[in-house]
C-alpha positions as CSV (number, residue, x, y, z in Angstrom):
1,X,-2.3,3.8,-14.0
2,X,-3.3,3.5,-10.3
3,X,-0.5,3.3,-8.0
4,X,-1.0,0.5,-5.2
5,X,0.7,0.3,-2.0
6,X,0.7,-2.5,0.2
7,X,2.3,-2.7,3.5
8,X,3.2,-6.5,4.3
9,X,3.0,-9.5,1.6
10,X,-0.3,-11.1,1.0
11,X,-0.9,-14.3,-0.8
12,X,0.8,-15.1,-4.0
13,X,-2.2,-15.0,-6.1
14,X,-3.2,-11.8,-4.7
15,X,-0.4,-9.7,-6.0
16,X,-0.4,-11.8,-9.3
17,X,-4.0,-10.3,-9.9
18,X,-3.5,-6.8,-9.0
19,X,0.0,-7.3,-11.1
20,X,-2.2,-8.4,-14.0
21,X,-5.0,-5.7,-14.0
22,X,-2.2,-2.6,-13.0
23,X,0.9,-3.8,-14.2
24,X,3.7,-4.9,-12.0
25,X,5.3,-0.9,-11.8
26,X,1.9,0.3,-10.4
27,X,2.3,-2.0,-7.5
28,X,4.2,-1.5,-4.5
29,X,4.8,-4.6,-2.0
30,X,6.9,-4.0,1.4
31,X,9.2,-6.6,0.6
32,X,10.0,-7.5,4.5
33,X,8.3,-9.8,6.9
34,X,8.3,-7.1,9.6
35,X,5.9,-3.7,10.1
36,X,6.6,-1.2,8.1
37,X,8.7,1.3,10.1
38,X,6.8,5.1,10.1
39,X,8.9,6.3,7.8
40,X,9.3,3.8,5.2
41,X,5.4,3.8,5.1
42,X,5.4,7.6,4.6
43,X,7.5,7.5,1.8
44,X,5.6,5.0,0.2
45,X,2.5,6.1,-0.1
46,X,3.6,9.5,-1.6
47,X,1.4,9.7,-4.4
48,X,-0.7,6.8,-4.3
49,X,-4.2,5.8,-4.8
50,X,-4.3,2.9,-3.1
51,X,-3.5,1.6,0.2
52,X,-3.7,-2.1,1.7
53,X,-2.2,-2.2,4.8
54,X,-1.9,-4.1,8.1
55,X,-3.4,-3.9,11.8
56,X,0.7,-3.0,12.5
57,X,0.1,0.5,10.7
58,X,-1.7,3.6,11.9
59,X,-3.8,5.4,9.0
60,X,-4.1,8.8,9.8
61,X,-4.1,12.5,8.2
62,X,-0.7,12.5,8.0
63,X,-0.5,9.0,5.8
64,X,-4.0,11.1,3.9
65,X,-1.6,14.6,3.6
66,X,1.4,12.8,2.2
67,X,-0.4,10.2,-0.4
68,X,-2.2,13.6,-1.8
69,X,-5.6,13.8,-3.6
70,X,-5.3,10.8,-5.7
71,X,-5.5,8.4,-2.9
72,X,-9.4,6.9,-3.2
73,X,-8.7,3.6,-1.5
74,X,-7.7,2.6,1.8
75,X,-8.0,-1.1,2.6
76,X,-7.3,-3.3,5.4
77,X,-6.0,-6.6,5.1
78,X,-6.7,-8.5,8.2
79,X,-7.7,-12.1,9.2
C-alpha cells in the first residue's frame, strides 16, 4: 500500500477517505497545529509516495532525494 504524508491536518472527512481507501497505517498526519519543522518533514517523507503539504513547507530535491523513487504525488493543500 501507498504511503501518504500530510503535513498539517485537513478536514475530518478528508482523512476518513484516504483512511478508508489506504488503510489508517498508510497514512501519515502531522499531528500539530504548527509548520512542520525541516526536520520532522524530512523524516517523514522517507519512503513515501505521496505528499500533501502546506504553503508553510518548501518542496525541493532534497524532500524528492529523501522520499526516494516511490514518491509519484506531490499535492498542495491550500485555500
Amino acid at each position: 500500500m501507498p504511503k501518504i504524508v500530510i503535513t498539517r491536518r485537513p478536514p475530518e472527512s478528508a482523512i476518513e477517505r484516504l483512511d478508508a481507501a489506504f488503510g489508517e497505517e498508510n497514512v501519515d498526519v502531522f499531528p500539530e497545529d504548527r509548520p512542520i519543522h525541516r526536520v520532522e518533514l524530512l523524516d517523514r517523507v522517507q519512503g513515501a509516495d505521496a505528499i500533501l503539504s502546506m504553503l508553510t513547507e518548501s518542496m525541493d530535491a532534497e524532500v524528492f532525494d529523501t522520499a526516494g523513487e516511490g514518491l509519484r504525488v506531490v499535492a498542495n493543500m491550500a485555500v
